[in-house]
C-alpha positions as CSV (number, residue, x, y, z in Angstrom):
1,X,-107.6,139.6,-102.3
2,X,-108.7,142.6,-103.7
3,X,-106.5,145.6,-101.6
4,X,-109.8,148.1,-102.3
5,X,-112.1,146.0,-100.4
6,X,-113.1,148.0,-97.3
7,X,-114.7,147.7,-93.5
8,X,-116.5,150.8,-93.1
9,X,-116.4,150.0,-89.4
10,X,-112.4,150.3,-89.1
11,X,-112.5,153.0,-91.8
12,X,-115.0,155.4,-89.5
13,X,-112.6,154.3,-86.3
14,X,-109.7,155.6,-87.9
15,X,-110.9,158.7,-89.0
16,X,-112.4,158.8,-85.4
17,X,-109.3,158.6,-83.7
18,X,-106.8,160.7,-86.7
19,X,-109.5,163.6,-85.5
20,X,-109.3,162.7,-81.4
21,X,-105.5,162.8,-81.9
22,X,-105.8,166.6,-83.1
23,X,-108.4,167.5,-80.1
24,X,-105.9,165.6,-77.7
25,X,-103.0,167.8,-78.6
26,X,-105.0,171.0,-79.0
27,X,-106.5,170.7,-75.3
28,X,-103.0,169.4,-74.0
29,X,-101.6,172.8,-75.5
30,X,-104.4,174.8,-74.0
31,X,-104.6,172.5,-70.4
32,X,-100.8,173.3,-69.6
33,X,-101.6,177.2,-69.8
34,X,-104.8,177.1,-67.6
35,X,-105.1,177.7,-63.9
36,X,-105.5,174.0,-62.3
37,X,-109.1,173.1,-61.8
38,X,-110.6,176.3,-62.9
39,X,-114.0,175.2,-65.1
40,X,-112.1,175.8,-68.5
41,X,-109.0,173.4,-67.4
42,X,-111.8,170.8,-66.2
43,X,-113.1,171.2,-69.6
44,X,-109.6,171.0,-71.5
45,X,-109.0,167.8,-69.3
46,X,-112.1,166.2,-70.4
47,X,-111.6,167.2,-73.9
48,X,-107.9,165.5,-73.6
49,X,-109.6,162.2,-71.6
50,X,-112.3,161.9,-73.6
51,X,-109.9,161.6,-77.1
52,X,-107.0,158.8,-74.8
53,X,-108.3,156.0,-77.0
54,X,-107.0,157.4,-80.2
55,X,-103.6,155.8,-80.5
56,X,-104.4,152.3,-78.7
57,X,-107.2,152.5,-81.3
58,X,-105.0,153.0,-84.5
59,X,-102.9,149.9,-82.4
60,X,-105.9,147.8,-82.4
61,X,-107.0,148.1,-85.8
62,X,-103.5,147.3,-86.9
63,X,-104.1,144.2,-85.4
64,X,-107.0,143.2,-86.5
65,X,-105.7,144.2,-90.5
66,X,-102.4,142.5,-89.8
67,X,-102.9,139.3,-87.5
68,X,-105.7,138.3,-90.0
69,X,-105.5,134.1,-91.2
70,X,-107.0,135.2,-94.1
71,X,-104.3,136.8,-95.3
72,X,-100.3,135.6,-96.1
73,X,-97.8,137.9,-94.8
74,X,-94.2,137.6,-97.0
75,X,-92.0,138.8,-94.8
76,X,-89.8,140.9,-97.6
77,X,-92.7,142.7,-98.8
78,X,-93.6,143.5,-95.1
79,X,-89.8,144.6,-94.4
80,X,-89.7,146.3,-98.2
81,X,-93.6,147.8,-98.1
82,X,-94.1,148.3,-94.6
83,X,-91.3,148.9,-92.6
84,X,-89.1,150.8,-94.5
85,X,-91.3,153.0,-95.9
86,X,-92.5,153.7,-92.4
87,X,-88.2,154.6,-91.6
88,X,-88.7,156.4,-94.7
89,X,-91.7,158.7,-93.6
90,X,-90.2,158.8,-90.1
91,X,-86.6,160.2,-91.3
92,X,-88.7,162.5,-93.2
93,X,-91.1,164.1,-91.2
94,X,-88.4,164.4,-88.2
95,X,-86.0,166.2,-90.2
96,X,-88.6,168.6,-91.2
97,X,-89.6,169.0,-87.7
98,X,-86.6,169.1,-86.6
99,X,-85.8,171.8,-89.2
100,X,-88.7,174.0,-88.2
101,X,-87.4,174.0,-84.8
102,X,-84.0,175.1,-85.5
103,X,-85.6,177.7,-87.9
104,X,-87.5,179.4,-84.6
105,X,-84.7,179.2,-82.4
106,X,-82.2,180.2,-85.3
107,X,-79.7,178.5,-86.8
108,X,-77.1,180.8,-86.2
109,X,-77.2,179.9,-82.5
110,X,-77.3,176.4,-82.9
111,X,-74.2,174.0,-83.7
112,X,-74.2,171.5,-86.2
113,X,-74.9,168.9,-84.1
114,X,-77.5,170.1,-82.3
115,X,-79.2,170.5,-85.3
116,X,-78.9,167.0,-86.3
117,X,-80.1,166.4,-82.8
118,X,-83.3,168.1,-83.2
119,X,-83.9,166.5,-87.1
120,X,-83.2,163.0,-85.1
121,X,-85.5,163.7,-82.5
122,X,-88.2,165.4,-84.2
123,X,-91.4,166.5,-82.6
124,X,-93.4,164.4,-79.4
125,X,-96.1,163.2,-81.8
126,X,-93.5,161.1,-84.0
127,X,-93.1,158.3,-81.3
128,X,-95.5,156.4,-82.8
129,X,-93.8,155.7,-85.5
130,X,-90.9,153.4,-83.8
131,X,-93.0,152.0,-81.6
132,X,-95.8,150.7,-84.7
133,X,-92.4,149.9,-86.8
134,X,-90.9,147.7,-84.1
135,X,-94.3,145.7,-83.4
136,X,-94.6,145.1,-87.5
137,X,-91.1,143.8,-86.8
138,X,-93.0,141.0,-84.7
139,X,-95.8,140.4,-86.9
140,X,-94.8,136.9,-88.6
141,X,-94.0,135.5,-84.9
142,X,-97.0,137.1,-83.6
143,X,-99.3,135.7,-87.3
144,X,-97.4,132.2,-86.5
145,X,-98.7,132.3,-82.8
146,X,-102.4,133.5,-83.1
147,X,-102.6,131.0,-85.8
148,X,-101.7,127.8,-84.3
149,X,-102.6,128.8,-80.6
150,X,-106.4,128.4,-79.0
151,X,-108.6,130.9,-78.1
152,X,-107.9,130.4,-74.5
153,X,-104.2,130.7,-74.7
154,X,-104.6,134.2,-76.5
155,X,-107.3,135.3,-73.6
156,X,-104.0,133.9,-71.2
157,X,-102.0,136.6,-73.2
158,X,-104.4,139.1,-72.7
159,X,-104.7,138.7,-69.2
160,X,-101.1,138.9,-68.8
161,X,-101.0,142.3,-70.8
162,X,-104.5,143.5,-68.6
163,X,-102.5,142.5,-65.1
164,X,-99.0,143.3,-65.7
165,X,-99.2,146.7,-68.1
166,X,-102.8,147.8,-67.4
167,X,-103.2,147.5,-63.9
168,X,-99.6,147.7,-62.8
169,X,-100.0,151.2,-64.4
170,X,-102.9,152.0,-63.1
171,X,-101.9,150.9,-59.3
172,X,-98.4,152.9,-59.7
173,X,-99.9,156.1,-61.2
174,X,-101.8,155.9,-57.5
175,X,-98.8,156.2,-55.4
176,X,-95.9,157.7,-54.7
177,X,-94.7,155.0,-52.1
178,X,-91.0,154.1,-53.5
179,X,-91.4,150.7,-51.8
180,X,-94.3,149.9,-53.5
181,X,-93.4,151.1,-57.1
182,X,-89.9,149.0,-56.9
183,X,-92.1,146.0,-55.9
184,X,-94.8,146.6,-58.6
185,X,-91.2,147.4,-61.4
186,X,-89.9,144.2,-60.4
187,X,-93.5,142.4,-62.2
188,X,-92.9,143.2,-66.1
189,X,-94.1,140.0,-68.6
190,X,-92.0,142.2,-71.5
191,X,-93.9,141.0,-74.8
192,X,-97.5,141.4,-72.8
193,X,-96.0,145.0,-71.3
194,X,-96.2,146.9,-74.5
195,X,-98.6,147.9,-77.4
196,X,-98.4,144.4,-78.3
197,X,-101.4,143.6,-76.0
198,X,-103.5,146.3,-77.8
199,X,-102.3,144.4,-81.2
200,X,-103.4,141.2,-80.1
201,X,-106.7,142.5,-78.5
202,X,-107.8,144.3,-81.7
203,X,-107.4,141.1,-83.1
204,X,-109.2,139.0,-80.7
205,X,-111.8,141.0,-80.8
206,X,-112.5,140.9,-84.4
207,X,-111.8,136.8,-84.6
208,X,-113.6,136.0,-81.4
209,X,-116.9,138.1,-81.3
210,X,-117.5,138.7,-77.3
211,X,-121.0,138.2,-76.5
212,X,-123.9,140.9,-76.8
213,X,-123.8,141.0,-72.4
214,X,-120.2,141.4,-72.4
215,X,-120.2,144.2,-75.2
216,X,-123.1,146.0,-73.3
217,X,-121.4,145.8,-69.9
218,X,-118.6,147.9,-72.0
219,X,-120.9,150.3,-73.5
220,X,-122.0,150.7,-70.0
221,X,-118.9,151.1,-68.2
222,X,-117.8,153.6,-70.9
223,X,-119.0,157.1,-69.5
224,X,-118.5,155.6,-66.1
225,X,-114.8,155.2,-66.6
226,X,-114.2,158.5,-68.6
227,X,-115.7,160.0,-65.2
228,X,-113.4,158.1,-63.1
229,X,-110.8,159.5,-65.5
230,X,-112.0,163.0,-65.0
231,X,-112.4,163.0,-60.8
232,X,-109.5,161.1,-59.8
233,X,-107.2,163.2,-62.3
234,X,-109.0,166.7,-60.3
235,X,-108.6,165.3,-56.8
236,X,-104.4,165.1,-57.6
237,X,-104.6,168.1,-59.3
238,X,-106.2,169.9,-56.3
239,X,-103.4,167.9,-54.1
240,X,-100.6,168.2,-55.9
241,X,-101.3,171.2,-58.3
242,X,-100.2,168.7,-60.9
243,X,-101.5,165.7,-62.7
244,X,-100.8,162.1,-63.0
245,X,-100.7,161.5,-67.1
246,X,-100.3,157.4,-66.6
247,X,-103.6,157.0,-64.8
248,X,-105.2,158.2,-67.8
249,X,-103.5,157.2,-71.0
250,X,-102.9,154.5,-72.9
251,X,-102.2,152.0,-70.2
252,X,-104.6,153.5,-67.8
253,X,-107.8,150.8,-67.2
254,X,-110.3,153.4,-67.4
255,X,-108.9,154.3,-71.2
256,X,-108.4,150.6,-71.9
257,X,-112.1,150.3,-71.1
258,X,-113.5,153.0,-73.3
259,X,-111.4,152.2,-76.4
260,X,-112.1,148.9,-75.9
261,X,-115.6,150.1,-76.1
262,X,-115.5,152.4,-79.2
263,X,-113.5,149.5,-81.0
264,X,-116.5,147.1,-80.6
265,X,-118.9,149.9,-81.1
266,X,-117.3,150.3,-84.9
267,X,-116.7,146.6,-85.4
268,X,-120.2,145.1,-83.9
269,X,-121.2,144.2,-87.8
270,X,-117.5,142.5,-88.7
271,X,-116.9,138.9,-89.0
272,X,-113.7,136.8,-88.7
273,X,-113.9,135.6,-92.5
274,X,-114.8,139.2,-94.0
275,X,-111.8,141.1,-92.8
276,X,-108.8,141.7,-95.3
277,X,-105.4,142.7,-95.9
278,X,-104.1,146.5,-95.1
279,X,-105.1,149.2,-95.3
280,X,-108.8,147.6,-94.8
281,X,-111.5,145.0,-93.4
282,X,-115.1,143.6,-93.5
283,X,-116.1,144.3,-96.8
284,X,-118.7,147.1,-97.8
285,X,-120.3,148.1,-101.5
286,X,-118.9,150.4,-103.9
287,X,-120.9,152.9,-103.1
288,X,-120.2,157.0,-103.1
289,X,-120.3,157.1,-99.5
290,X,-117.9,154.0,-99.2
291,X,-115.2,155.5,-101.5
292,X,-115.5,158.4,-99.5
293,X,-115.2,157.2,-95.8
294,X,-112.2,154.9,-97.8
295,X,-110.3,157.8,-99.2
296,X,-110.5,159.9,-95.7
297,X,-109.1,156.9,-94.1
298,X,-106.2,156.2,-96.2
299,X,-105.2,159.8,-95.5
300,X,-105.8,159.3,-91.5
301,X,-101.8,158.8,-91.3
302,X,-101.1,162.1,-93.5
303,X,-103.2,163.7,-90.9
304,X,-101.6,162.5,-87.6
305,X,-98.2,163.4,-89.2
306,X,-99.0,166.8,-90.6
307,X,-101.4,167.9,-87.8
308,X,-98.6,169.4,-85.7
309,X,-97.5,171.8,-88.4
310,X,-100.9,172.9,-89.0
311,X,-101.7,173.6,-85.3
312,X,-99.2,175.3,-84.6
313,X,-99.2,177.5,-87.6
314,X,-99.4,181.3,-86.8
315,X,-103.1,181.3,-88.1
316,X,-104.1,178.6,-86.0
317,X,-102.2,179.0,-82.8
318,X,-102.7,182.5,-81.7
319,X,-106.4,181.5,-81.7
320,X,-105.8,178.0,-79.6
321,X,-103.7,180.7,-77.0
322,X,-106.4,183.7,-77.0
323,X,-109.8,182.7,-77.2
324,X,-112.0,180.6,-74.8
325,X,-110.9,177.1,-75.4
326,X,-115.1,176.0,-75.2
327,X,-114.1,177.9,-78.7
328,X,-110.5,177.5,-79.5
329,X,-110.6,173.7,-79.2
330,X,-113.2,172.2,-81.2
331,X,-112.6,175.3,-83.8
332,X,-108.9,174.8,-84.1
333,X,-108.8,170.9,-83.9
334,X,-111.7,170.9,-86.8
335,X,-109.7,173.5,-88.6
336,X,-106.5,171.2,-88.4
337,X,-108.4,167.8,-89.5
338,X,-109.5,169.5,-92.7
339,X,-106.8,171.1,-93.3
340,X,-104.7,167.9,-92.4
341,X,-107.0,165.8,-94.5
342,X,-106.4,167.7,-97.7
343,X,-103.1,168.1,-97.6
344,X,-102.5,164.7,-97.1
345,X,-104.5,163.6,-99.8
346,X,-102.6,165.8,-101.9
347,X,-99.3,164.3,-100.7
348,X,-100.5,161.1,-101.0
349,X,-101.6,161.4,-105.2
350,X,-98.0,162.7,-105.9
351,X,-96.4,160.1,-107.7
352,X,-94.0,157.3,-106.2
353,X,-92.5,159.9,-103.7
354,X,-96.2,160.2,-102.5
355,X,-96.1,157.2,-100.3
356,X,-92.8,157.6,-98.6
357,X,-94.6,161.3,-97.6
358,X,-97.9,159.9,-95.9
């Protein structure tokens, strides 16, 4: 199989969702400043509801470019290709993180081991990287199973991972009642309570087309749910003066329902037989416009890596902290994304150490 053949679909998502990670960030940095539930920190939380799909999107279409039959996975290339590199890039990019921080606080004050704390550790963002490693780690169980399992029994899985991880989450992140969070932590299904189910679903969705009703009812309930996101996050805010992150992230059922939505919206045109190995999907022309959206994609993961530094530059951050965020958002997360994009396609062309950088 030709590795250059493209869906355009999955492409546009990823781009999509490498720029809604740099918005969320940006209005998270600007939403912890602002006074709770004054018309720009409404804003700034709808700006960071709005972009919650991102990373169970980049989840999903990882498993529909991974769990695909028409495609053989050797398990020493995934280990050598995949996986490693992906240690590689982690150790990397945490280190220099890592660095950066001990730079601004100053090494002088710092002991040796706290600064190999702080390289371990790297910055928040970088938790994505151990958790998409480990679930490549499952990938030939989880090929083997989709494979030689029915439709039904992968619909059973994903009702496991909607009841136990999405709702469960979402009914928790509503109380505070200790007796009813112990008897909610007690119901874990471990392999469906993780980004696993967003694996499988991408998948399922690309190998099972849902039916036009079904897809509309999500198209539907999108704006719906982002308002639901948006209200019930304001009315604890205006309780509690603080807000309740789990009833509107990844696991949250108003988020799983609008990046469930977006994911169909850029795979309506895909078919189970036309979708191929990494980094790609159903297959699109050679035309200009195709290497283009290609090229941008393959440097989506440059992006979400670099982003932070860019952000958080001293060009770009004094802006995010002293202008109106209806500006400073959009203005800074655009400026990032570009900036992001060609860097990373500049990393990404250096030879051989390129990809262990992005």
């Amino acid at each position: 199989m030709d590795r250059e053949e493209r869906n355009t679909g999955l492409d546009l998502l990823r781009i999509l969702a490498a720029f809604s990670v740099i918005v969320l960030h940006t209005s998270a940095h600007v939403w912890n400043y602002l006074p709770i539930l004054s018309r720009s920190w409404i804003y700034a939380c709808a700006c960071n509801i709005f972009t919650r799909f991102s990373v169970p999107a980049f989840v999903m279409i990882s498993g529909a470019l991974f769990l695909n039959p028409d495609h053989s996975i050797n398990i020493k290339k995934l280990w050598l290709h995949s996986i490693l590199r992906l240690f590689i890039i982690y150790i990397i990019w945490s280190s220099i993180y890592g660095l950066i921080e001990c730079k601004n606080i100053g090494f002088s004050t710092l002991s040796h081991t706290e600064i190999i704390k702080k390289m371990i550790i790297g910055r928040y963002h970088l938790w994505f990287l151990p958790m998409i490693i480990t679930i490549y780690m499952l990938t030939p169980i989880l090929r083997t199973w989709t494979q030689k399992t029915s439709k039904k029994e992968i619909e059973y899985f994903l009702k496991l991972f909607i009841i136990f991880q999405i709702l469960m989450t979402t009914i928790s992140s509503l109380t505070k009642n200790p007796e009813i969070l112990s008897f909610l932590a007690g119901f874990r299904v471990e392999l469906a309570c993780s980004y696993v189910g967003y694996f499988v679903l991408g998948y399922y969705l690309i190998q099972y087309p849902i039916s036009d009703k079904f897809r509309t009812s999500l198209y539907i309930a999108f704006f719906p749910s982002f308002l639901i996101n948006i209200l019930v996050t304001c009315n604890y805010a205006n309780e509690e003066q603080a807000i309740r992150p789990a009833f509107f992230d990844s696991y949250g059922l108003f988020t799983m329902l609008m990046t469930t939505a977006i994911f169909l919206l850029f795979t309506r045109k895909s078919k189970p037989s036309a979708i191929p190995t990494p980094p790609a999907t159903n297959t699109t022309s050679d035309s200009f416009p195709s290497k283009i959206i290609a090229e941008l994609s393959r440097s989506t993961f440059g992006v979400y890596l670099i982003h932070l530094l860019i952000m958080e530059s001293p060009i770009l951050l004094p802006i995010l902290n002293s202008y109106n965020p209806y500006l400073s958002i959009p203005f800074v997360a655009i400026a990032t994304f570009l900036a992001a994009l060609a860097i990373s396609a500049l990393l990404r062309h250096i030879p051989f150490i390129g990809r262990y950088l992005c």
